[in-house]
C-alpha positions as CSV (number, residue, x, y, z in Angstrom):
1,X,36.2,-177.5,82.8
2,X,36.1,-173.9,82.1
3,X,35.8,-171.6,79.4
4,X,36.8,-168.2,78.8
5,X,36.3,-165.9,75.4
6,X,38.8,-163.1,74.4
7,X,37.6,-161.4,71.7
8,X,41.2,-160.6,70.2
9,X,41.9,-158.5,67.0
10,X,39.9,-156.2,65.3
11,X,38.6,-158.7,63.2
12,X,36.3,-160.0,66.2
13,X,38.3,-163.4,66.6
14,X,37.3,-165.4,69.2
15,X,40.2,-166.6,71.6
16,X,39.3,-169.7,73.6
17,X,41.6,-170.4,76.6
18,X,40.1,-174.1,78.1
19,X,41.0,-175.6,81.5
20,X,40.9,-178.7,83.4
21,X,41.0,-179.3,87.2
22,X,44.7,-179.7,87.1
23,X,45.9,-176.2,86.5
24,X,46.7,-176.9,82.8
25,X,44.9,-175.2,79.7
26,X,44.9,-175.4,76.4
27,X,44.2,-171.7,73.9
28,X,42.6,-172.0,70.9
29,X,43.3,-169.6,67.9
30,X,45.9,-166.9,69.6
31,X,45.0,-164.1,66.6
32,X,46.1,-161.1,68.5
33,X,48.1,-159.8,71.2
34,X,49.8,-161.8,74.0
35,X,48.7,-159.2,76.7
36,X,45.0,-160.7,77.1
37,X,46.1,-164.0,77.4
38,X,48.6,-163.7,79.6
39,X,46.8,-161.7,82.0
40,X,43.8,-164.3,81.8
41,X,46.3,-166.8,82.7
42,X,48.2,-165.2,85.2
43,X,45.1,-164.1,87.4
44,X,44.0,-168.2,87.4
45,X,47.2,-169.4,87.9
46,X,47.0,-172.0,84.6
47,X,49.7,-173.7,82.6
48,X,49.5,-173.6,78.9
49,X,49.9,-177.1,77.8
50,X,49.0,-176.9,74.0
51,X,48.2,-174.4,71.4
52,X,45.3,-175.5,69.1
53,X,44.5,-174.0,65.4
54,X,40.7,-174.2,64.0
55,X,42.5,-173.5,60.9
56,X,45.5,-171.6,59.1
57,X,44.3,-168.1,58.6
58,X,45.9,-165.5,60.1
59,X,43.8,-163.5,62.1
60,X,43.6,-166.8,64.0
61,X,47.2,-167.0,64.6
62,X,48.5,-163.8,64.5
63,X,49.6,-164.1,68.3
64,X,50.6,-167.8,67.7
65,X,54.7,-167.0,68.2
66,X,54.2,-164.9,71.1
67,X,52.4,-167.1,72.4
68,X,54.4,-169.7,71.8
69,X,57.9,-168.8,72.7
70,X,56.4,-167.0,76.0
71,X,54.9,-170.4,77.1
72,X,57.1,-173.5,75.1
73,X,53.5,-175.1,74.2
74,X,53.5,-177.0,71.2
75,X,51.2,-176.1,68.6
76,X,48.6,-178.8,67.1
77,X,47.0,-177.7,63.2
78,X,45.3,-180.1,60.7
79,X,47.7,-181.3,58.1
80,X,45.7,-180.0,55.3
81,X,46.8,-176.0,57.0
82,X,49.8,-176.7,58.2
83,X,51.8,-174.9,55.3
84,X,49.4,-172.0,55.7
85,X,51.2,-171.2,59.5
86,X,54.9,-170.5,57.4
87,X,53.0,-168.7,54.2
88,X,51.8,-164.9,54.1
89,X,49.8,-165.6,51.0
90,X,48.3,-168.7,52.0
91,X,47.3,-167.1,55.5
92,X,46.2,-164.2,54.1
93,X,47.8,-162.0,55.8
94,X,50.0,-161.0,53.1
95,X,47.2,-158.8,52.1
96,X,46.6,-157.2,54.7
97,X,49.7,-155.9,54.9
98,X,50.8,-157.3,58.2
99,X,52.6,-160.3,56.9
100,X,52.3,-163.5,59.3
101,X,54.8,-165.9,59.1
102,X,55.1,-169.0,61.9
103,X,57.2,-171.6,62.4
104,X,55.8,-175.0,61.5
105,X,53.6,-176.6,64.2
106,X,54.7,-179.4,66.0
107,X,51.7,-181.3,65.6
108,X,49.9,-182.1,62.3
109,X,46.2,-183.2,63.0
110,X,44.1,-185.6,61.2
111,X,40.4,-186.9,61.4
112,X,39.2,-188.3,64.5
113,X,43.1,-187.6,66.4
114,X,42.1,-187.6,70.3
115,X,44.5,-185.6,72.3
116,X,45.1,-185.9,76.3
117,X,46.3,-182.6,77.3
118,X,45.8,-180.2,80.2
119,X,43.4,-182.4,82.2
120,X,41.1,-182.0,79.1
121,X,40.2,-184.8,76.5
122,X,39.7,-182.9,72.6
123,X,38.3,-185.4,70.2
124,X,39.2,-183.7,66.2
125,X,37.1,-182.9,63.9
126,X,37.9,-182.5,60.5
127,X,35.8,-179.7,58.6
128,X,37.1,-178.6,55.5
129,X,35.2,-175.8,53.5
130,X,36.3,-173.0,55.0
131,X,40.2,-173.8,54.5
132,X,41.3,-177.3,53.5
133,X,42.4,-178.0,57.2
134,X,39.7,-176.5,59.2
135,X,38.5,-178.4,62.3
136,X,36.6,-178.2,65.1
137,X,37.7,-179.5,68.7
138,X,34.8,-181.5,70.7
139,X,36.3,-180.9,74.2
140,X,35.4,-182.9,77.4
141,X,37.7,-183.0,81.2
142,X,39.6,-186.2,80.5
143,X,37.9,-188.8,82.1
144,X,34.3,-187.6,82.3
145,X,31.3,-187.2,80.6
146,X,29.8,-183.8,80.4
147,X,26.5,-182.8,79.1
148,X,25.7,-180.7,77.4
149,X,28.5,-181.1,75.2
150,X,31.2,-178.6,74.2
151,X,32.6,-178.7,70.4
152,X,34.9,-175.3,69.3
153,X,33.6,-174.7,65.5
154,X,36.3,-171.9,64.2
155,X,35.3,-170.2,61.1
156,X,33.2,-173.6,59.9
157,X,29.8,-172.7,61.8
158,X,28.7,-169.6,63.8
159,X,25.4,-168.4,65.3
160,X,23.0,-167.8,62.1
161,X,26.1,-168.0,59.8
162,X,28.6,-170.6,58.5
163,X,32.5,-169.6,57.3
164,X,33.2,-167.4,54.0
165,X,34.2,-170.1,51.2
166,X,35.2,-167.5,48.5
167,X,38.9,-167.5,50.1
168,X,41.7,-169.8,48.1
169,X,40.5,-173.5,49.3
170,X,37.1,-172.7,50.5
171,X,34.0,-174.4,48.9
172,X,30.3,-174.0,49.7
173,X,29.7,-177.6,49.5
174,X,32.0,-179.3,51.0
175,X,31.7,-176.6,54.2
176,X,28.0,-178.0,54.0
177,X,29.1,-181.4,54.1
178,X,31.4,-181.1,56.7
179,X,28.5,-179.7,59.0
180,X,26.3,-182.2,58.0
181,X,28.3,-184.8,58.7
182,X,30.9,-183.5,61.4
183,X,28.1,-181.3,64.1
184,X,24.8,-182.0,63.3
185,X,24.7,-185.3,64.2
186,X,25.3,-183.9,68.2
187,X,22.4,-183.2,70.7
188,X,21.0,-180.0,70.0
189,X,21.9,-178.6,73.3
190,X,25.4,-179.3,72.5
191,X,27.2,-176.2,72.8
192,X,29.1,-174.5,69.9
193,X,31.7,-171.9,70.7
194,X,32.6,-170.5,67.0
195,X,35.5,-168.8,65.3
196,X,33.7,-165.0,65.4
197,X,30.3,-164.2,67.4
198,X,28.5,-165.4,70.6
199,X,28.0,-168.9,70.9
200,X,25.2,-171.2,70.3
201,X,23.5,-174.8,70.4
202,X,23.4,-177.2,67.5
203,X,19.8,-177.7,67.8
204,X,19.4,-173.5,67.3
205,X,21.4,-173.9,64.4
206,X,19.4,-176.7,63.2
207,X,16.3,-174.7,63.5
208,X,17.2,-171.2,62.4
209,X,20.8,-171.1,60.2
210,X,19.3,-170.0,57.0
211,X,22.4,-171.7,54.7
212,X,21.3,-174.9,56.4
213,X,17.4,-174.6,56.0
214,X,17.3,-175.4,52.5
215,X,19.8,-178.5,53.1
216,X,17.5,-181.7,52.5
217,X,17.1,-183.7,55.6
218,X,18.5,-180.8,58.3
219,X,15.1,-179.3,59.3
């Protein structure tokens, strides 16, 4: 299994483009131009079997059409966000005066959905805080164990940081929930590829995040 970062809008979104041994791969959070991806494709000759969304905001799925009707991939997002991909306002990007508007996603997600795509195995998370529908996507080649482990966090946890909760749907709380009771539980070499930022390991996080030091029972 491979993984390869595109940083992919000026808003420092991380791209995720994920592949098995079979030529197929799967991108996760297309918020920017086509271009990248497709030229990250082309050079390692991969198939795009399935379009994944950490959540509905839009600088997270800004590219998702392009992307889309370029490769015919369907498009996976928790059910909780799924109204967020056809709405300016609710993805935000109606204020940023670039309005965003999708067509629905062919896949609604829920809690604990496993998905066989690609050659790859992606276990879902749900991780609400952030947005209502935010997830992260523990990813393994289908069929194998790796270690350390691999979980894609989006805009619920980052290296020293966790997601902003002051947009519509977000909550402090419940995002603290979510990563108490979604990733910390993993190995703390288990590798987290976030939303924004370089990645990191649960157990760094565990150690050094300051919004989860003061969480009773995390230290």
């Amino acid at each position: 299994m491979r993984v390869e970062r595109l940083v992919i809008n000026e808003m420092g979104t991380n791209c995720y483009i994920v592949s098995g041994e079979d030529g197929g791969a799967v991108v996760i959070d297309p918020g920017g131009p086509l271009e990248p991806i497709e030229d990250y494709l082309q050079k390692q000759g991969l198939v795009v079997r399935a379009i994944l969304l950490t959540h509905g905001h839009a600088d997270h799925l800004a590219g998702l059409e392009a992307l889309r009707e370029r490769t015919g991939a369907p498009v996976y997002v928790h059910e909780a966000d799924a109204e967020m991909l056809t709405d300016p306002a609710r993805n935000l990007s109606a204020f940023m005066g670039r309005p965003v508007i999708c067509r629905p996603a062919d896949h609604r997600l829920k809690d604990g959905d496993v998905l066989e795509v690609g050659g790859l195995m992606v276990k879902v998370l749900h991780t609400p805080g952030h947005t209502p529908g935010g997830v992260c996507l523990d990813i393994a080649p289908q069929g194998a164990f790796i270690h350390p482990r691999v979980v894609f966090t989006g805009d619920t946890l980052f290296a020293g940081s966790i997601g902003r909760t002051d947009f519509p749907g977000g909550s402090y709380e419940t995002l603290l929930a979510s990563i108490r009771r979604a990733l910390l539980p993993y190995e703390d070499d288990t590798v987290i590829y976030p939303g924004h930022e370089e990645d990191s390991t649960i157990g760094d996080e565990r150690r050094f995040n300051p919004f989860l030091q003061d969480e009773e029972g995390l230290r």
